[in-house]
C-alpha positions as CSV (number, residue, x, y, z in Angstrom):
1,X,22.3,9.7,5.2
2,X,20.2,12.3,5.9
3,X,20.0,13.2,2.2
4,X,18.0,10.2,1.7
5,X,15.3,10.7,4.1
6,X,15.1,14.2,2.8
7,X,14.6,12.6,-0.4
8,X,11.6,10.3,1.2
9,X,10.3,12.7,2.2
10,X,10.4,15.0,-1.1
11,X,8.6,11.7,-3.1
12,X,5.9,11.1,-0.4
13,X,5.4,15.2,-0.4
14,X,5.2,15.0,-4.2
15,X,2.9,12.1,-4.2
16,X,0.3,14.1,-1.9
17,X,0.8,16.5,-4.1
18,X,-0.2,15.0,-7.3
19,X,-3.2,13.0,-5.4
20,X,-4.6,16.7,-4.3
21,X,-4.4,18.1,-8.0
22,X,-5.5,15.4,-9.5
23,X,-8.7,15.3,-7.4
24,X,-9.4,18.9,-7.7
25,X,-8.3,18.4,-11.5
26,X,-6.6,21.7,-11.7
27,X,-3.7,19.8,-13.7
28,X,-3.6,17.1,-16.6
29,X,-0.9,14.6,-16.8
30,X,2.6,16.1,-16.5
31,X,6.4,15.3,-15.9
32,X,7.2,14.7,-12.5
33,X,9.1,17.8,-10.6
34,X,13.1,18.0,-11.6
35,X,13.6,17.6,-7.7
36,X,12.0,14.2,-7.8
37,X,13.9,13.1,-11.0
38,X,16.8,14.1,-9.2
39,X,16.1,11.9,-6.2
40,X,15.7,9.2,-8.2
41,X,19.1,9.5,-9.5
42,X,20.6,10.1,-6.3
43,X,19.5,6.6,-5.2
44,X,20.7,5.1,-8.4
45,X,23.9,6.3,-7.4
46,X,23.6,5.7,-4.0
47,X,23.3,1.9,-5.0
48,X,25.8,1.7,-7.6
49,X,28.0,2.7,-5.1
């Protein structure tokens, strides 16, 4: 499904993301982004399914 590499891809964006912040420490600890919550629970349904 092409929803779930999209969603891959999202996480692995996000991660770089958080990596580049946290080195240039422009950002203290925070919830991760609604889009990757929402990733997570597509999978969840994904496998429940």
């Amino acid at each position: 499904m092409p929803s779930e590499n999209t969603c891959v891809d999202v996480i692995n964006q996000t991660e770089f993301e958080e990596e580049s912040r946290s080195q240039n420490q422009l950002v203290g600890d925070s919830d991760p982004p609604l889009i990757e919550r929402e990733c997570v629970s597509m999978r969840e349904k994904t496998t429940k399914s």
